[in-house]
VOPAGU-2260 file (C-alpha; in pm, 1 decimal, decimal comma):
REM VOPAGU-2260
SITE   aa  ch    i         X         Y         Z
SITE  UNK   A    0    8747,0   14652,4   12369,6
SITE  UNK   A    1    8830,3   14471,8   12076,6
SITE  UNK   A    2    8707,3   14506,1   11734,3
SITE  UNK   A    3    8839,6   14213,1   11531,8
SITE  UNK   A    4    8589,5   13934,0   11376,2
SITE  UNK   A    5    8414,6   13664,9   11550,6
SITE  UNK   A    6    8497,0   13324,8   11359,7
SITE  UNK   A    7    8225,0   13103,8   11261,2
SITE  UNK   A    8    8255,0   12767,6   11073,2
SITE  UNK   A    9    8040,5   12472,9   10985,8
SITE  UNK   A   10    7988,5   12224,0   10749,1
SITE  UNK   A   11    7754,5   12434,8   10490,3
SITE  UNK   A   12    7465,5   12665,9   10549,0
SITE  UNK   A   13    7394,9   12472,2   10907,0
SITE  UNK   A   14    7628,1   12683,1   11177,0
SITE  UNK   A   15    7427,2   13020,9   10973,2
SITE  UNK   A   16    7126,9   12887,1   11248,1
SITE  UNK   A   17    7393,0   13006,9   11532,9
SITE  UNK   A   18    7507,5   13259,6   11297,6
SITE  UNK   A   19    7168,4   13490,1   11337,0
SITE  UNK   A   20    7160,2   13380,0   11698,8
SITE  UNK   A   21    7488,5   13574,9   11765,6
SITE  UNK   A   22    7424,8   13863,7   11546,2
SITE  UNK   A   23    7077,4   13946,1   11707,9
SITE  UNK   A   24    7242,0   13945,1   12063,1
SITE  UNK   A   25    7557,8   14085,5   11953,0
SITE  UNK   A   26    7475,8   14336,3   11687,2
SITE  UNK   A   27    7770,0   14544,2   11691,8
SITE  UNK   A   28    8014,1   14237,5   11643,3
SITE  UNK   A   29    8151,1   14178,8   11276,1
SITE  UNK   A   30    8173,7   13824,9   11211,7
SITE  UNK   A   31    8325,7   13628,0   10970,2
SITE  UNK   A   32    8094,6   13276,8   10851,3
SITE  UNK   A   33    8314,9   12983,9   10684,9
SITE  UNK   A   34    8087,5   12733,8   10485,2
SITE  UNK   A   35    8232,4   12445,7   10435,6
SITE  UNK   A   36    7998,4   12298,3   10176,2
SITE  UNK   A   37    8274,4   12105,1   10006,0
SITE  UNK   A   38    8324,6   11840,4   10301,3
SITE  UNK   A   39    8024,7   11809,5   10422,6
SITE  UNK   A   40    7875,0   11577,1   10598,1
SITE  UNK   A   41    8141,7   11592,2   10871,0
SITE  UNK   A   42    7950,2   11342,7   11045,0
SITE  UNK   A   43    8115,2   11048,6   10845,9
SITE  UNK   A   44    8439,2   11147,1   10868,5
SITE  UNK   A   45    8746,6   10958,2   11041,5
SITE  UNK   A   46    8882,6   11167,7   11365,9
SITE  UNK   A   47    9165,1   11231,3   11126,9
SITE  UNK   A   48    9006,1   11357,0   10830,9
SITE  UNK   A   49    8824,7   11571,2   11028,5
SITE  UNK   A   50    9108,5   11720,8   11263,7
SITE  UNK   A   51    9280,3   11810,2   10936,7
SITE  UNK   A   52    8951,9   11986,5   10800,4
SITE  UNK   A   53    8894,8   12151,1   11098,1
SITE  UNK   A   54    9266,6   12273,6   11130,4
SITE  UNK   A   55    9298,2   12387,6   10755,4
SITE  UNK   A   56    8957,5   12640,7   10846,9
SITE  UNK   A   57    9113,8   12719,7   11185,9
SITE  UNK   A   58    9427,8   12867,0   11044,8
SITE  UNK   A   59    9225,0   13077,2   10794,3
SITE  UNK   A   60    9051,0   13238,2   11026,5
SITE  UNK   A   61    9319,0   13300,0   11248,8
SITE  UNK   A   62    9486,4   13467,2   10970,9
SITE  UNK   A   63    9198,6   13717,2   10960,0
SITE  UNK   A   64    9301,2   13773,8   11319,2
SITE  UNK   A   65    8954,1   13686,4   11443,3
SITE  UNK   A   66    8934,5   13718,8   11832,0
SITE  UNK   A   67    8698,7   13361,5   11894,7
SITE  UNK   A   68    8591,0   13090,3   11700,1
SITE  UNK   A   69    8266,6   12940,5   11699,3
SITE  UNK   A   70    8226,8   12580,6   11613,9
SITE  UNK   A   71    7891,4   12592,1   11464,6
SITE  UNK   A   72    7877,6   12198,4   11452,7
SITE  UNK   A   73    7809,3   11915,6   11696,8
SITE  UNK   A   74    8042,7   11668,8   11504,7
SITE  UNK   A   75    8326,6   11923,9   11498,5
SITE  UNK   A   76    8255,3   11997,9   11876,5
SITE  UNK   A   77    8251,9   11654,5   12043,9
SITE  UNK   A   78    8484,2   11542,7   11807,3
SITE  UNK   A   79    8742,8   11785,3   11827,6
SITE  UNK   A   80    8700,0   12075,8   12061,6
SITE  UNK   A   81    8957,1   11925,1   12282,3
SITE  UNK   A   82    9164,2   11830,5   12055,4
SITE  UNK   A   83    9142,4   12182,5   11920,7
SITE  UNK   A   84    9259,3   12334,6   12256,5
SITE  UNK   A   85    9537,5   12145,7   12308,6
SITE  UNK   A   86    9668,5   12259,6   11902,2
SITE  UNK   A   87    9592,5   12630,6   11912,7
SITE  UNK   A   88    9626,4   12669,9   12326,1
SITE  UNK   A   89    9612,6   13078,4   12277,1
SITE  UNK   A   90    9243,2   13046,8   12090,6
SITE  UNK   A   91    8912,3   13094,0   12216,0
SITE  UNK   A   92    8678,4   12816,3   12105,6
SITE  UNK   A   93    8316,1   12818,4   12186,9
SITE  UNK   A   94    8140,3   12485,1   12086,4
SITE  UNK   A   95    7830,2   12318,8   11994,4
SITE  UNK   A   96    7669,2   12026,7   12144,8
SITE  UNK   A   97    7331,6   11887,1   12156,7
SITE  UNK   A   98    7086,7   12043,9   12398,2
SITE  UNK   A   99    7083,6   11705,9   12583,8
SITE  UNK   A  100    7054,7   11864,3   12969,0
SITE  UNK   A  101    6785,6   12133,7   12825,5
SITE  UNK   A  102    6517,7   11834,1   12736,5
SITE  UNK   A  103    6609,8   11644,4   13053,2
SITE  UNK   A  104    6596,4   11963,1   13296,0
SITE  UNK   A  105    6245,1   12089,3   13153,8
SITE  UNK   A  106    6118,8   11738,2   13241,6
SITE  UNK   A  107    6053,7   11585,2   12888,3
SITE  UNK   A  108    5943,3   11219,3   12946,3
SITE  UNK   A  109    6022,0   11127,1   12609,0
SITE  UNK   A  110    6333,9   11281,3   12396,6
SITE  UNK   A  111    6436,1   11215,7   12043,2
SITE  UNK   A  112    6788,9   11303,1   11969,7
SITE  UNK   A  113    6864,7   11392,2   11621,8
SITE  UNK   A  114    7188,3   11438,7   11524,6
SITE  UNK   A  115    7476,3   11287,2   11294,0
SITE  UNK   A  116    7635,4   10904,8   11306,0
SITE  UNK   A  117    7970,0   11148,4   11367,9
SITE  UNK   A  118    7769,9   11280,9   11667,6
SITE  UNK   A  119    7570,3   11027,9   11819,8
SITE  UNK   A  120    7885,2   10754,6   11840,6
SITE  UNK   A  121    8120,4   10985,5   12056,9
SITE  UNK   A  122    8208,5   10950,2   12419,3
SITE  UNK   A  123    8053,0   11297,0   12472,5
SITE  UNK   A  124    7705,0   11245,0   12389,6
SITE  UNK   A  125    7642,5   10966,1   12603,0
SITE  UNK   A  126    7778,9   11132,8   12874,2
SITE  UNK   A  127    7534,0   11355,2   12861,2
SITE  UNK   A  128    7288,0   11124,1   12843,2
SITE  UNK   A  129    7451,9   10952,9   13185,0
SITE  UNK   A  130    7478,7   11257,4   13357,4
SITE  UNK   A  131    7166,0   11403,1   13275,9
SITE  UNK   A  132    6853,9   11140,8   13227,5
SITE  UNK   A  133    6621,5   11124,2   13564,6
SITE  UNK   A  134    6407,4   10868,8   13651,2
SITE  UNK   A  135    6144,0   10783,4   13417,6
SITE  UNK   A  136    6315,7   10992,6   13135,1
SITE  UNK   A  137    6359,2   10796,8   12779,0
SITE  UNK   A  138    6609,0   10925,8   12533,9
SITE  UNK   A  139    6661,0   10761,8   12202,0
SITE  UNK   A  140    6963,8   10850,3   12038,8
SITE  UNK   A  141    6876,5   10864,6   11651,8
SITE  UNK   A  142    7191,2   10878,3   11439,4
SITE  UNK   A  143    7054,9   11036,0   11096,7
SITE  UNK   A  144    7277,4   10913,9   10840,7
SITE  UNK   A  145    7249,6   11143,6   10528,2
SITE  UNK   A  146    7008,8   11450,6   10667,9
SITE  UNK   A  147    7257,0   11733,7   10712,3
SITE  UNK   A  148    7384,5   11671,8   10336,9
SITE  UNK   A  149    7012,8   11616,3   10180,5
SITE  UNK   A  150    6934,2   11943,1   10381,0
SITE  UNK   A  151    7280,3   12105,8   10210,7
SITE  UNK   A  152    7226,5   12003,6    9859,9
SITE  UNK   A  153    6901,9   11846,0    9809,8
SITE  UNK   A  154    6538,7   11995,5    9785,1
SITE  UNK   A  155    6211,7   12059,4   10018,6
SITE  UNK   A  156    6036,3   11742,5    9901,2
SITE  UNK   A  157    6343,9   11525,8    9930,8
SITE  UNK   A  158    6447,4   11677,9   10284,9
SITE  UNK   A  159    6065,4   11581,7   10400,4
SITE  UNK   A  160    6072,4   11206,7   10270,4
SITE  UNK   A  161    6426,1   11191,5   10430,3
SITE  UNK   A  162    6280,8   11299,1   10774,7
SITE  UNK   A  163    5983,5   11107,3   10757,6
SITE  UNK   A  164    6185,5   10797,7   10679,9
SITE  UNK   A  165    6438,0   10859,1   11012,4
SITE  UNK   A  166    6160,9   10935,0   11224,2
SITE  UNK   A  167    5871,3   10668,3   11201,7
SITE  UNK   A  168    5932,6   10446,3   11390,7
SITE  UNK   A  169    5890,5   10699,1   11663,1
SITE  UNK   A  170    5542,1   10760,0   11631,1
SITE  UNK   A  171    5407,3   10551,7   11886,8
SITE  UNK   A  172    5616,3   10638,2   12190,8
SITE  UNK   A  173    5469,2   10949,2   12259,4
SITE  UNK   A  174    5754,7   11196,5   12195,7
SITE  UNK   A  175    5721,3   11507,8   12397,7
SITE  UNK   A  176    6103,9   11665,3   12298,3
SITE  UNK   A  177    6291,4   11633,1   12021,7
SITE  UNK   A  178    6680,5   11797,0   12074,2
SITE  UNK   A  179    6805,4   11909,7   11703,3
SITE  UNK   A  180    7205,6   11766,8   11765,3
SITE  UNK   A  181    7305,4   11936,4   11431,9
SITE  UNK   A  182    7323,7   12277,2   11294,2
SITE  UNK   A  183    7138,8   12210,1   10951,2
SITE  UNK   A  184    6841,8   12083,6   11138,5
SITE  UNK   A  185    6640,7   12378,8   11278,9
SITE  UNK   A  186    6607,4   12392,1   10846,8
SITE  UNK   A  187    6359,0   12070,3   10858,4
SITE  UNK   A  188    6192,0   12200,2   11164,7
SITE  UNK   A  189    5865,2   12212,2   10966,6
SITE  UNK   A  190    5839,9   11862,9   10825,7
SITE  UNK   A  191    5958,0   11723,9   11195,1
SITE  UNK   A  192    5691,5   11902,1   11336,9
SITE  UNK   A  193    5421,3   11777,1   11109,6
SITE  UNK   A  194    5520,8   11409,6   11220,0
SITE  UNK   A  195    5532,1   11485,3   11626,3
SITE  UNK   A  196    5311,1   11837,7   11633,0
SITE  UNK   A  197    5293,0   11826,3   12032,1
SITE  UNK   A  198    5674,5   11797,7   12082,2
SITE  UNK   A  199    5922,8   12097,1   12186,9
SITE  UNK   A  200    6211,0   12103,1   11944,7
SITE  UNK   A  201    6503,7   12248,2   12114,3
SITE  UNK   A  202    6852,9   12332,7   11965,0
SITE  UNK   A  203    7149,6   12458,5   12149,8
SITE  UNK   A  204    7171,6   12780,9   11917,1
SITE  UNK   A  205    7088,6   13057,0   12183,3
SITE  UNK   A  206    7294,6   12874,5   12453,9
SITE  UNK   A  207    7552,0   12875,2   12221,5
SITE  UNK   A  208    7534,6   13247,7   12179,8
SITE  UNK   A  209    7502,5   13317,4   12564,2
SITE  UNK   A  210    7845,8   13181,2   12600,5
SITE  UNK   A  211    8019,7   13340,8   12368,8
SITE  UNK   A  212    7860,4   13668,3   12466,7
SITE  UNK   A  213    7974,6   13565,4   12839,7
SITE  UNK   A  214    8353,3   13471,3   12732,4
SITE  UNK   A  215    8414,0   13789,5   12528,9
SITE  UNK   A  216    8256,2   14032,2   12867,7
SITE  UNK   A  217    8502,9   13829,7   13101,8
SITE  UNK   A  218    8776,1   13890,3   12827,8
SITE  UNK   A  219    8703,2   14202,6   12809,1
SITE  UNK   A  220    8671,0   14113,5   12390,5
SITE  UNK   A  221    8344,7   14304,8   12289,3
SITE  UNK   A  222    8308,5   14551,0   12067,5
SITE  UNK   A  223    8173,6   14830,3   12241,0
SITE  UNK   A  224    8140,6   15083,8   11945,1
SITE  UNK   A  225    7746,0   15180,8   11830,0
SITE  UNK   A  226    7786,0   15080,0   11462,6
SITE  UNK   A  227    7618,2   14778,2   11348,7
SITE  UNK   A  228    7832,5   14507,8   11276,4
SITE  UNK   A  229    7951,8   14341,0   10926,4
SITE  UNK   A  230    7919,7   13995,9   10855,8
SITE  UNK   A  231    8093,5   13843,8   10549,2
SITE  UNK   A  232    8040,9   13433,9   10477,0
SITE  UNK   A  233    8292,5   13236,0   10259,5
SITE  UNK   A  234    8161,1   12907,9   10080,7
SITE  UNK   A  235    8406,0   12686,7   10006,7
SITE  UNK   A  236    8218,9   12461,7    9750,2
C-alpha cells in the first residue's frame, strides 16, 4: 500500500479529461493536477524547450513525493516519454498517445486524427499508423495548429469557427472515426460532432487510466484505505 499522490501534468485544463477518468476508477487515490497554462501549446515547441518544461514540472512533483506521473499530453508523451525514462530511471511514467490502434481494431473505414503539429510530426505516430492500418482503412493525419490554445484561452464561438475551419475539407470522405490525439479536445467534442454526427470520437482517456490502475496493482502502489481521495490542481499561468 502506498498512500502518496498520483502526479498529473498537462499543458492547461486538457490532461483534467484523464484527470476525472482516474479519479472515477480510482476514487480513493489523492492526486495532484499541474496546469501548465503558461506554456501552452506544447505542440510548437522545439524537443528542447519542451524537455526542459517537462523536467522543471517533473521535479516538482517529485518533490511532493508523488508515487507515478501521468503525462496527460500526447505531445509530451511521444515527444518525451523516453527521454523521460532514461532522466528520472526510478519514476513511474504512464503516457498518453492517440487512440490510433482503437479506430483501426473496431474496423473504422475512415479515421480522422486530430491532434497537435508537435504530435502528428513524430516518429511515434506514424508508427502507429504502420503498424496498425488494415486493408481498406484510410487515416488522415490532421495536424491542428492553434486548437488546444483557442480551447485554453479563447471562447465557445471562437473554439467552433476554429474546428469548423480544420475540419472541412473532410466532409466528403465519409468519416466514420475521428481519434481526439490531444487532451483539450474531448472539450470541442460538441462542435466536431455537429460537422461529422455519424462518427465515433474516441480518446485514449480510459485506456490511459486502465494502465495506471494496472502498474500501481503490479507495484503493489494503491491506496487501499476506504476514504475518498483528495485532489489538489496547481495552474501555473
Amino acid at each position: 500500500m502506498n498512500n502518496n499522490e498520483i502526479g498529473v501534468f498537462d499543458s492547461g485544463i486538457g490532461g483534467i479529461t484523464i484527470l476525472k477518468e482516474l479519479t472515477k476508477l480510482l476514487p480513493n487515490e489523492n492526486f495532484i493536477y499541474y496546469a501548465d497554462s503558461k506554456n501552452n501549446p506544447y505542440g510548437n515547441k522545439t524537443l528542447d524547450e519542451l524537455f526542459s518544461i517537462v523536467c522543471n514540472i517533473v521535479d516538482i512533483l517529485l518533490n511532493r513525493k508523488v508515487k507515478l506521473i501521468v503525462i496527460a499530453c500526447n505531445t509530451a508523451t511521444t515527444k518525451c516519454i523516453n527521454m523521460l525514462r532514461e532522466k528520472y530511471k526510478d519514476v513511474i511514467f504512464v503516457g498518453t498517445e492517440p487512440a490510433i490502434k482503437v479506430a483501426c481494431d473496431n474496423n473504422y473505414k475512415n479515421t480522422i486524427v486530430m491532434a497537435t503539429p508537435g504530435t502528428i510530426n513524430t516518429e511515434r505516430v506514424h508508427q502507429l499508423v504502420d503498424n496498425n492500418i488494415k486493408e481498406n482503412q484510410h487515416i488522415y493525419l490532421l495536424p491542428c495548429e492553434g486548437l488546444a490554445d483557442t480551447i485554453e484561452f479563447k471562447t465557445d464561438e471562437d473554439i467552433e469557427l476554429k474546428v469548423n475551419e480544420l475540419l472541412k475539407q473532410y466532409k466528403n470522405k465519409n468519416i466514420d472515426s475521428i481519434v481526439l490525439g490531444c487532451t483539450h479536445y474531448p472539450y470541442a467534442k460538441k462542435y466536431i460532432s455537429n460537422i461529422f454526427p455519424k462518427a465515433t470520437l474516441i480518446d485514449g482517456n480510459q485506456g490511459v487510466s486502465k494502465q495506471v490502475k494496472r502498474i500501481l496493482e503490479k507495484n503493489n502502489l494503491l491506496n487501499t484505505t476506504n476514504k475518498k481521495g483528495k485532489t489538489q490542481i496547481i495552474f501555473n499561468k
